[in-house]
N, C-alpha and C positions, 0 to 999 in steps of 0.2 A: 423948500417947505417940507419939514421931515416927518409930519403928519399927514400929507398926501402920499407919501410915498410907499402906504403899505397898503394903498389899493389897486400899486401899477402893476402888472406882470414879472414874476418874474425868470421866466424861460429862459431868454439868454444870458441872464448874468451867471455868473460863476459863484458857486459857494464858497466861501473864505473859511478855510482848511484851520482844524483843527487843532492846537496842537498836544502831540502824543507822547508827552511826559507823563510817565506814571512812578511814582515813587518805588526804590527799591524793596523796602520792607514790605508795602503793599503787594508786589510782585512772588515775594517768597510767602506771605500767608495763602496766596491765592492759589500757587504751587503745591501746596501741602493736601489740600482743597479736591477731591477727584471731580467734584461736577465742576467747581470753576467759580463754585458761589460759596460766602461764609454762611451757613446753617448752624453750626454749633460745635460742641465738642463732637466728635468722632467716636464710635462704638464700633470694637472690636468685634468681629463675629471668623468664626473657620469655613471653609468650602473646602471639601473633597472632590478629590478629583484622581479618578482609580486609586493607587496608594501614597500618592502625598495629599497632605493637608495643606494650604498658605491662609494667611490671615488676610480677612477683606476688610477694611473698614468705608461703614457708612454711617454719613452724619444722621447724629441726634437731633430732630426738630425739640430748639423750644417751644411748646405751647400754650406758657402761663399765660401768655399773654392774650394768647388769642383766645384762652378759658374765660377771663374776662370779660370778654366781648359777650360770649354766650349766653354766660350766668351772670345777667343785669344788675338781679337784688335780691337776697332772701325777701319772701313775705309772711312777716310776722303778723298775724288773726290769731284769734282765739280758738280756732280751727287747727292751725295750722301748729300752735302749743301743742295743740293735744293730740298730732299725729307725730309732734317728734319723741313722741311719750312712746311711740311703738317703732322708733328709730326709723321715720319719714319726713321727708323736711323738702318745704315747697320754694322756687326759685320762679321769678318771672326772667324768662329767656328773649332769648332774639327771636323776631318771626320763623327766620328760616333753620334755625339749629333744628337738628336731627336728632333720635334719642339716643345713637349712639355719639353723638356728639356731645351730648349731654352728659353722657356715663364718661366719654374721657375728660372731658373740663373740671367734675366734680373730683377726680380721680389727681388731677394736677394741681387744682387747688388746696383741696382738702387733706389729701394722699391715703382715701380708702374707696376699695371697687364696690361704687354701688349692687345691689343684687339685682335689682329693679326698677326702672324709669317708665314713668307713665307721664303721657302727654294732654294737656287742657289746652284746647283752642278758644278765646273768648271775643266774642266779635266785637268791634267799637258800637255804642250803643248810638240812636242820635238822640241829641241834645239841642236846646233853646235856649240862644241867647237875646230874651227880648222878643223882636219880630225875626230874628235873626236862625236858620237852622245849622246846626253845625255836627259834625261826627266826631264821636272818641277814636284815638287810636285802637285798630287791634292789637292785642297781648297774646303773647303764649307762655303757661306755666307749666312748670315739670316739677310731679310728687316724685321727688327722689327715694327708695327705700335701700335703708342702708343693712349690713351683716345684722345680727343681732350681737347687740353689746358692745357695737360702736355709735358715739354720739359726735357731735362737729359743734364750734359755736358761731350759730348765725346770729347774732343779735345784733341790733344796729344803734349802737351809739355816736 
């Protein structure tokens, strides 16, 4: 019965071994690789060392993706018009982003360095359904301010 059997001990059986074929080309990517993980493409940089120079390279994180995660959704109010009118433009974030987390998300997304991120914490309010009580999610929003004379399009279609 192969349903009982993952409630028996299993101390003295022996693990049934792996096996450790790994493909070639996966091998020479991972080579090329200095931590041993694929990150991305590689960025050349120089280190000195009395008077020679040799070239280091360290990988490039992508992070569009995890930008995403961040920056949930612009939110478009009537408000919120009329502060991208002074080149600020409001996004509801993840609880935990950071505001410099926030300056680089918008920076990967969009590909201009905000000047100024300012942070709204909004509490879930509670709500009644019926006899029933219930709580909103907390939100967090960041008024992004950007250079002057750069604009981005948030709109959501």
């Amino acid at each position: 019965m192969s349903f009982f059997d993952r409630f028996t001990s299993r101390k003295g059986k022996a693990e049934p071994k792996k096996s450790a074929t790994v493909d070639v080309a996966q091998k020479k990517a991972f080579a090329n690789v200095p931590s041993g993980k694929e990150d991305g493409p590689a960025k050349k940089t120089s280190e000195k060392k009395g008077t020679e120079t040799k070239s280091v390279e360290k990988p490039v994180k992508e992070t569009t993706h995890q930008a995403y995660r961040l920056l949930l959704r612009p939110v478009v109010t009537e408000k919120s018009t009329r502060l991208a009118q002074l080149s600020q433009y409001v996004f509801e974030t993840a609880a935990d982003a950071t505001k410099n987390d926030i300056r680089q998300a918008v920076y990967h997304v969009y590909g201009i360095k905000p000047v100024a991120v300012n942070m709204v914490h909004l509490p879930g309010k509670i709500v009644r359904y019926g006899r029933t009580y219930g709580r909103q999610t907390t939100k967090r929003k960041a008024v992004v301010t950007l250079p002057t004379g750069k604009t981005i399009d948030v709109s959501t279609s």
